[in-house]
C-alpha positions, 0 to 999 in steps of 0.5 A: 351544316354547309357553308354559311353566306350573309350577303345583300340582295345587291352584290355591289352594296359595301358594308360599312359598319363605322359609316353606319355609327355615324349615319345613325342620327342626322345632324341637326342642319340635315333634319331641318334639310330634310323637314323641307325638302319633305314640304315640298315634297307634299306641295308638289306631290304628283307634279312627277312620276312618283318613281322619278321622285324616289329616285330624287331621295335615293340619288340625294347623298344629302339624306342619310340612310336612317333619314331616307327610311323615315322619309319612306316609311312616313310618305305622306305625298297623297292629294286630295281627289276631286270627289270623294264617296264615288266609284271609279272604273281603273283598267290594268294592261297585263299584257298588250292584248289582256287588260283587266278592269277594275273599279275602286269606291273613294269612301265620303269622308277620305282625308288624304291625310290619314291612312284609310282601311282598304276591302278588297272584294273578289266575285265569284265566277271567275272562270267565265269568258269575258269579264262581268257585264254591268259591273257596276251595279254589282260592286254598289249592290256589294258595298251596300250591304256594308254598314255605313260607316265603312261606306264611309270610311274605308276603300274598297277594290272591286277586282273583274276576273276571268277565265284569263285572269282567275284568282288563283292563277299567277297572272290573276293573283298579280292582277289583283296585288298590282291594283292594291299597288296603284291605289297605295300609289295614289290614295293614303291607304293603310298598309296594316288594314288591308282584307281580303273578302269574296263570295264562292269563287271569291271565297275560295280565292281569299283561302288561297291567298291566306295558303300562299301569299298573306304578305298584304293582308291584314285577315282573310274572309272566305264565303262559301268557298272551297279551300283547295280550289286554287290547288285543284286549278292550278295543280300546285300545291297548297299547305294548311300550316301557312295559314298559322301566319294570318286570321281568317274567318271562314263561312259555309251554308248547309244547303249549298250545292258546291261547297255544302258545310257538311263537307267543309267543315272536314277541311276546316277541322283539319285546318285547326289540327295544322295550326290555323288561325282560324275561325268557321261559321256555319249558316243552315236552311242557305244554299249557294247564295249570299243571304245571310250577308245581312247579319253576317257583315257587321259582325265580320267587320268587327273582326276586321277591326280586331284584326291588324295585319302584324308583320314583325309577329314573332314566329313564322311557320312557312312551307313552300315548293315553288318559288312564286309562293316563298315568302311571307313577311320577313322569311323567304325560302330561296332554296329547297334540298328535296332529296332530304328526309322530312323532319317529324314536325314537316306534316303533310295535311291532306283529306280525301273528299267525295265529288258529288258534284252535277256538271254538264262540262259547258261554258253558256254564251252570256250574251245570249237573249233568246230562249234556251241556253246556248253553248260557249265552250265545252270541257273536255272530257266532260258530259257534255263532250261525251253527249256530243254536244257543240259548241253553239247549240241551244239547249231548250229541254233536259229530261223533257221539261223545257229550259228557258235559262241557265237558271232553270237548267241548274235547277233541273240539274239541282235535282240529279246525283252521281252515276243518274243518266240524262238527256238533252234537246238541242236546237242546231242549225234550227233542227232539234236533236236529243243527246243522251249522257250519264253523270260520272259515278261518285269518286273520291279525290284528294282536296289538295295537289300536294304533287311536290316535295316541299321544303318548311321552316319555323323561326322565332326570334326575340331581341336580336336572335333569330332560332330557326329550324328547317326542313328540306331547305337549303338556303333562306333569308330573313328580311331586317327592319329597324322596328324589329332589330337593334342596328346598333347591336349585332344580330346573331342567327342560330339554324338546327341548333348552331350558330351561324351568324353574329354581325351587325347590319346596315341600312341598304340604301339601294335594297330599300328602295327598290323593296319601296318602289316595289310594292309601296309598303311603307310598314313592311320597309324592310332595309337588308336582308341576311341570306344563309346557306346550310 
């Protein structure tokens, strides 16, 4: 065992354990203090920068720790909106040329007063080239299928992404969490009821998220989506073991031609020997389509309903290899060793798939309205570069049977396998010209990229102890907060089978804060953290 470090987050935080004793409870006078200053407070809730008012409480040195974290974890500042039971275009700037828009359903009977259940719904396609058109009749056609009662009940997010800001991406998984972010600013929403839902690509995204960043998410509702797709993407890797951490409740149909059942139903078999929670269902005589959302989402919802998001479960099992994706709930990885040997239990879980899939290697202009389908940008690599196709040509025949949209061409293509050869006539510069290919034969790939060492961990705790394994890490941090530990006992830490902290700890008033102000999650307040070095 190396050396062991116990510090803050904040190298300028002072430990004082006898200040801590007497800050425990505040006095009486300063509990009628801050009874009011919290009124008005809610009087003039918004009246300023939201930040600005939670730099007042941490700047106000009348307020004690303790108090400070009951104002926070109780913050009730939200207004009432002038309408309710509507649809509301938002736009996030991520950067000064990306900004992504998104919409946001105020459900009818919204009391500010009461926390309210939030959906967050992801569509599928997100590789396009502009963000969905007519978005809005989407996300009301979307909501639609749900039961009325949670029409009316609860929030949902309607995330637009593309090939900029794809799901599983770093920039569009921030996407997405900084929306949640500004809707917990502004709406009462409950932190422990927020899902994650969404069809195909949307479906793949909500595994990705379960794989490897739950924090916010109560339960994941993937629909006919593929498991690994953010891993291929983003060749980074994923692990099956993470998924101990969160509920899911998976779909997939046996007539779909991406992401047929008789092919998922391999990786959520080998998801359940890794340890998943895990429940999967499959829909026969349904191809890539949503038809079975009639009879699925009512029970779906009521799987929600059964499933709260729970921060201060007992044990966790994380692994990770690349810092974005560290943490869950209160451990975080913050160092790998990787030249160390794997323990027994550090599994990698992986299957090889066979790739049945038919595709051109194009993207389609969507704007286009003539006859045909006209060509966006083109893959490299693909059949569609080796044909020699371009990019604005418009495809009007395969094989000899006229194409008059991208949907007669998926169904002409619907009907070809691996290793078939293929031709297509184009029209370019008003000349027609025929181009000839062959799909690439049958492979086999690996489902996800596991090109990193990882490093893993499993802690249990009980009390105020903390037992802990680990593989390949070489440093991590438990994140403290009072619903899980006695601050008023020491909490004491063993890793592999020793001791390496017993200490009491403190409220960190600037660690507090910031870990509110950044993601505005009044459960998950956690006040300090404990660091250790092996």
């Amino acid at each position: 065992m190396k050396k062991i470090l116990f510090c803050s987050l904040f190298p300028n935080s002072v430990w004082e354990y006898n200040a801590l004793r007497k800050r425990t409870f505040v006095t009486s006078k300063k509990k009628i203090l801050i009874i009011l200053l919290f009124l008005s407070i809610s009087i003039y809730a918004f009246a300023s920068d939201l930040l600005e008012e939670i730099n007042d409480l941490y700047l106000n040195q009348e307020i004690s720790n303790h108090s400070l974290f009951i104002l926070l974890s109780e913050w009730n500042n939200f207004q009432q909106p002038d309408s309710t039971g509507i649809f509301l275009k938002k736009e996030n700037a991520i950067n000064d040329t990306l900004i992504a828009p998104y919409y946001i359903h105020i459900p009818l009977n919204y009391d500010p007063s009461k926390p309210a259940p939030l959906l967050v719904y992801l569509h599928g396609g997100v590789g396009r080239k502009d963000f969905v058109e007519e978005f809005d009749e989407y996300t009301q056609k979307v909501i639609a299928l749900f039961p009325q009662e949670v029409r009316d009940e609860w929030f949902f997010l309607f995330p637009q992404g593309n090939q900029n800001t794809m799901w599983w991406d770093l920039v569009g998984m921030e996407n997405i969490k900084t929306q949640i972010k500004n809707i917990k600013k502004n709406y009462n929403i409950d932190d422990d009821n927020i899902y994650m839902t969404g069809f195909s690509d949307g479906g793949s995204a909500s595994f990705h998220f379960a794989l490897t960043d739950p924090n916010l998410f109560a339960a994941f509702y993937p629909l006919n989506g593929f498991i690994a797709v953010g891993s291929r993407v983003t060749q980074n890797p994923a692990y099956l073991p993470n998924l101990q951490n969160r509920h899911s409740r998976a779909i997939n149909t046996d007539e779909d031609g991406l992401y047929p059942s008789a092919d998922m139903r391999l990786l959520m078999e080998l998801s359940l020997q890794a340890g998943a929670d895990l429940l999967y269902k499959e829909y026969w005589g349904i191809g890539h389509t949503f038809d079975y959302a009639e009879e699925d989402i009512p029970i779906m919802v009521e799987d929600m309903k059964n499933h709260v998001r729970d921060i201060f479960r007992s044990d966790i099992y994380w692994e990770s290899s690349i810092p974005e994706f560290n943490k869950c709930d209160w451990l975080e990885i913050t160092e790998l060793d990787t030249l160390e040997t794997p323990e027994e239990w550090h599994k990698e879980y992986n299957i090889k798939m066979e790739n049945k899939r038919i595709q051109f290697g194009f993207y389609h202009d969507e704007t286009f309205e003539g006859k045909g389908v006209k060509v966006g940008n083109i893959i490299e690599g693909s059949t569609a570069d080796s044909m020699g196709l371009k990019k604005d040509d418009i495809v009007i025949r395969m094989d000899g049977k006229d194409v008059e949209n991208i949907e007669k061409l998926s169904e002409l293509k619907s009907f070809k396998k691996r290793g078939d050869t293929v031709s297509l006539t184009v029209l370019r510069d008003k000349k027609e010209v025929k181009l000839f290919g062959q799909f690439p034969e049958v492979e086999f790939y690996d489902a996800f990229i596991l090109n990193k060492p990882s490093g893993a961990v499993k802690v249990k705790y009980w009390g105020n102890h903390f037992e802990i394994e680990t593989s390949r890490v070489d440093e991590l941090a438990i994140y403290i907060h009072p619903d899980m530990v006695n601050l008023k006992i020491p909490v004491t830490v063993n890793i592999n089978d020793e001791e390496v902290f017993n200490d009491l700890i403190a409220i960190d008033r600037e660690f507090m804060v910031e870990n509110f102000k950044t993601n505005f999650d009044r459960k998950a307040l956690w006040v300090n953290r404990i660091v250790l070095k092996l």
